[in-house]
Structure formats: C-alpha cells, structure tokens
C-alpha positions in Angstrom: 0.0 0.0 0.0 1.4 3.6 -0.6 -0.5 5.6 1.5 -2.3 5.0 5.1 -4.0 7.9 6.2 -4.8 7.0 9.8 -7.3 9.6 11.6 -6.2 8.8 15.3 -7.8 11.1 17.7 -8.4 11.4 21.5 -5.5 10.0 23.1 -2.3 8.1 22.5 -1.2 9.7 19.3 2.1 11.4 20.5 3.0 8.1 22.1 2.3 5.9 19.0 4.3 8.5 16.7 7.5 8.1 18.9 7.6 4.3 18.9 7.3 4.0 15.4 9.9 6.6 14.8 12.2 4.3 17.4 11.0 1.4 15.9 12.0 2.1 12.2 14.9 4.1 13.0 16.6 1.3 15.2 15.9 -0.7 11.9 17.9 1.8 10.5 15.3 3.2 8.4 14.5 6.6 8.1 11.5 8.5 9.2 9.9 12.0 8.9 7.9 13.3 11.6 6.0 16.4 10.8 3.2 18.5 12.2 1.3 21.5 11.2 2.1 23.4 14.2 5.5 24.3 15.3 4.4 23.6 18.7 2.9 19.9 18.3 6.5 19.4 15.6 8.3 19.6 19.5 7.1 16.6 20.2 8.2 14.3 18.4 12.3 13.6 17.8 13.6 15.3 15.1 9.8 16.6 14.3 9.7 19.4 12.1 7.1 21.8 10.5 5.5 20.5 7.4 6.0 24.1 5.6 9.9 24.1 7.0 10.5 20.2 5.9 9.3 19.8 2.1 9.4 23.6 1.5 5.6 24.3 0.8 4.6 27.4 -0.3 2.9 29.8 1.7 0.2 30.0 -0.3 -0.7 27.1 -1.9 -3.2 26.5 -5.0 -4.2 23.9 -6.8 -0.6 23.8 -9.5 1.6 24.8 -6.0 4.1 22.2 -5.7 7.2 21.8 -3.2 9.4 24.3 -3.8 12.6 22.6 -1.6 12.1 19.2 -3.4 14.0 19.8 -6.3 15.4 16.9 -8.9 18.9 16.9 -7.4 18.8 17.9 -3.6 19.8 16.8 -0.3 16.3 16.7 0.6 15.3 15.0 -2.6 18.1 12.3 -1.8 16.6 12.3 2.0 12.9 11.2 0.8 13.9 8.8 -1.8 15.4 6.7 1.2 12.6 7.3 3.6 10.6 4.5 4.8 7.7 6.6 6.3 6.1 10.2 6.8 3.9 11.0 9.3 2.0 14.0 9.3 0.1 15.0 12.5 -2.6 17.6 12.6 -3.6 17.2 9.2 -6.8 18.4 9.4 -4.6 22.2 9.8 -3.9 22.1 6.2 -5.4 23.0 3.1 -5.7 20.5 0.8 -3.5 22.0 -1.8 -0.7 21.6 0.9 -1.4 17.6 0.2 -1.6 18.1 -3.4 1.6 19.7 -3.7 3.8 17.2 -1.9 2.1 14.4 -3.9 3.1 16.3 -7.4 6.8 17.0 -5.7 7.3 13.3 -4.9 5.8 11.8 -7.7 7.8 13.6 -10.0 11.2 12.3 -7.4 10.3 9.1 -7.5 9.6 8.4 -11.1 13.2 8.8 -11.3 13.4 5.5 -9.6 10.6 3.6 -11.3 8.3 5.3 -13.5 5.3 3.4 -12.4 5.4 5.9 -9.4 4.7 8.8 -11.6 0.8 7.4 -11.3 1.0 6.5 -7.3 0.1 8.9 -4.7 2.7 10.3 -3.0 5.0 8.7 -5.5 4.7 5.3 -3.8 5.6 6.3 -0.4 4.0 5.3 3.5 2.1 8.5 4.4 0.3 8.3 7.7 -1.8 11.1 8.3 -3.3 12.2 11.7 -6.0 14.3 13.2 -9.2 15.3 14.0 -11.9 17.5 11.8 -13.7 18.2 14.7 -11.1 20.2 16.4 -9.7 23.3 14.5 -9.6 23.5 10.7 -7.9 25.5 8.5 -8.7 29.1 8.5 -10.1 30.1 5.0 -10.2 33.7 5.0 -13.7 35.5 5.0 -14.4 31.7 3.8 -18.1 30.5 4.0 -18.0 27.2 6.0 -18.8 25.4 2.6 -15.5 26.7 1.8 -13.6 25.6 4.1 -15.2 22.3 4.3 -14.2 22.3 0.7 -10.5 23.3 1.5 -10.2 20.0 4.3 -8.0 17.2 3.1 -11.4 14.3 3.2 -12.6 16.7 0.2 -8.8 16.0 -2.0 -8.8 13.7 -4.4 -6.4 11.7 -2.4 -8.8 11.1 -0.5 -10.0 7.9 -2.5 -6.9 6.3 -1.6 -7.1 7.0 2.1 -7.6 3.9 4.7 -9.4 5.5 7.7 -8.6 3.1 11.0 -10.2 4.8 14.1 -8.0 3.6 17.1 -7.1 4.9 20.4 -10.6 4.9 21.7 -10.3 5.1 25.0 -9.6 8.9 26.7 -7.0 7.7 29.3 -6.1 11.5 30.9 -10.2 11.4 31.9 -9.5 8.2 33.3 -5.7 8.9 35.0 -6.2 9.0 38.8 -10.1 8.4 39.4 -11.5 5.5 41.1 -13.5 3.6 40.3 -16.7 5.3 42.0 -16.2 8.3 39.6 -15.5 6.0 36.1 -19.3 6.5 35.5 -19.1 9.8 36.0 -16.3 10.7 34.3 -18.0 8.5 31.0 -20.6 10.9 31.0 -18.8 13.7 31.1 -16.7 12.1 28.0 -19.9 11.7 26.2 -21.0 14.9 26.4 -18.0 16.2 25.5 -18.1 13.9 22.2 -21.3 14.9 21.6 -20.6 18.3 21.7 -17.5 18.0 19.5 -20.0 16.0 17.1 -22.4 18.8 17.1 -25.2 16.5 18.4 -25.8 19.1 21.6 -28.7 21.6 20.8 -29.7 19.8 18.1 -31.8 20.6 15.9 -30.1 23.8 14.3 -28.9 25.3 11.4 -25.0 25.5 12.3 -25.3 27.5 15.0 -26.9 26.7 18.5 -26.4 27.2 22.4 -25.1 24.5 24.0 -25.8 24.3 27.3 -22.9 23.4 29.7 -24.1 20.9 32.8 -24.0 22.3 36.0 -21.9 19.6 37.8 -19.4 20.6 35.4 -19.3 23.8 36.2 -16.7 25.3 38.9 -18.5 28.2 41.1 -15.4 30.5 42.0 -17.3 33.4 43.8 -14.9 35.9 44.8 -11.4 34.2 44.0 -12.5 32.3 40.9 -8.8 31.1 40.3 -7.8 29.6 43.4 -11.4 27.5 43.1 -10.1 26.4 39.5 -6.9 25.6 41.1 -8.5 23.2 44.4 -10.9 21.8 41.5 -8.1 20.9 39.6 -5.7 20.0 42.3 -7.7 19.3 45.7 -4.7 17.5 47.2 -2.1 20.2 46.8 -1.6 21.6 49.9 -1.4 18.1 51.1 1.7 16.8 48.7 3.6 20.2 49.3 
C-alpha cells in the first residue's frame, strides 16, 4: 500500500508516533515526523514543520508544488530513502498543501521507477493524523462550505485513504479516578463527544447554544482562580 492515512484522535497519538519513529529508525530506516504546528513538531524527535520540511509554499493552490524538493537535492536524496512520513494535525492544512507534496514526490520518485509517476505520493508510507472536529484550516472571510471544501477528506487523495479509528479510550479522563467516579467521568466524556459532534442543541442550522451541565461547572465566587486551582488539584496543599 502507498499511503495510510490514519485519523487517530483522542488519546495516545504522540505516544504511537514516537515508537514507530524508534522502531523504524533502530531498523535503521528513516523516518519523517511532521506537524502542522511548530508547537505539536516539538514533540516528536527530530519533528519538524510541514512548511519548513518539504518547502511548501505559503500560499498554496491547486498547481503549487514543493518548492525545496527539487530533482537533485539533499532533501530530494533524503525522501527517496525514507521509509515513512507521518504528518500530525492534518486536518490544519489545506488541501492543496497535500496536493503539492504528492506532485513533488511523484515527480522524485519516477526517477526511480516510473510506475510511481501514477501513485500517490509517489509510492511512499504516508500516515496522516488528526481530528476535523477540532480546528480547521482558517479560510479567509471563507463561507463554511469553503472551508469544508479546503479540508483534506474533500482532495482527491482522499480515494486512496484507509481510515482506521483507534485509540478509543480517553485515558487523561481516566488517570487518577477510582472507580466510584468511572461513570461519572463516561458521561462527562460523552458529552464532551457529543458536543464536538455537534449533536448538543440539536436541531439547528449550524449555529446553536449549547448548554454546559451544571456539575461541570466550577463556582469560584470571589477568587474564581484559586477554586479552579482546588478543583483541579484538591490535594495540593497536602503533597507540598
């Protein structure tokens, strides 16, 4: 297979990234980690950001293409050996960001067998990660048709994309509870799914108020940040 887009989301991605980047590198093979963000790029070893790693453009459209992989490069030498590219936060990206690294490495690789001029991504592992339902690309003064346009599931490459929806369970929610406040805490989870789903103040047009349950809520009163911080930590004053 060529290309494995995996949408992981919830929990557990950051973790699975760096064992397979150990895993393949103490093969000896080589690996490119890459995020959207320069903050989520810190996370993984030698992670970089997309934009900074194959030299997209900053604005991209639909004939953009890779402007640091060129026919005879370092980088171009680089991907031609690399066993896998991951890509975390997909959903971030325009779609033309996607189309341009395809073009770049199809036109690479065909250099090596020129069957890959007519597989995506030139015939290489790309593992994609994210979730739609947090933030999307920003389209500007874009309608949300166009930006739902502009998302990566509306590319062409899309077709070729194996969706596998692991890492189910929400293990932070779960970290340090009992087991009196697992139901609880599943509830809350739902909720919180539901809402991300846009299944909370249903029905609507694409706009609603959602209203947040009360034994969510944290009453400060007068000192509204120290009764977020003895929510958040009520055994503080005890471990210091």
């Amino acid at each position: 297979m060529c290309i494995l887009c995996i949408w992981l989301w919830r929990n557990g991605k950051t973790y699975l990234w760096r064992l397979l980047c150990a895993t393949l590198r103490r093969k000896g093979e080589i690996v490119l980690p890459v995020a959207s963000s320069g903050i989520v790029s810190l996370l993984f070893p030698r992670g970089r950001i997309a934009h900074s790693r194959f030299g997209l453009p900053l604005n991209v459209d639909e004939n953009s293409t890779c402007h640091g992989i060129k026919l005879v490069s370092d980088l171009t030498r680089l991907l031609m050996k690399t066993k896998l590219i991951i890509w975390d936060k997909a959903p971030m990206m325009h779609k033309y960001c996607f189309k341009a690294l395809d073009i770049s490495l199809k036109d690479v690789m065909q250099s090596i067998n020129p069957a890959n001029r007519h597989i995506p991504f030139g015939g290489k592992v790309v593992v994609f990660a994210g979730d739609l339902r947090q933030i999307l690309l920003v389209v500007p003064k874009g309608s949300r048709q166009d930006i739902v346009f502009s998302t990566i599931n509306s590319s062409f490459l899309s077709d070729f994309v194996v969706c596998l929806d692991i890492l189910m369970q929400n293990m932070r929610l779960k970290l340090g509870f009992g087991k009196s406040n697992l139901e609880e805490i599943g509830e809350l989870y739902e909720w919180i799914l539901n809402n991300r789903d846009g299944k909370v103040g249903e029905p609507n047009n694409g706009e609603a108020n959602v209203e947040i349950p009360h034994e969510t809520l944290v009453y400060g009163g007068d000192d509204p940040i120290s009764a977020i911080v003895d929510n958040t930590y009520p055994n503080l004053e005890d471990d210091i």
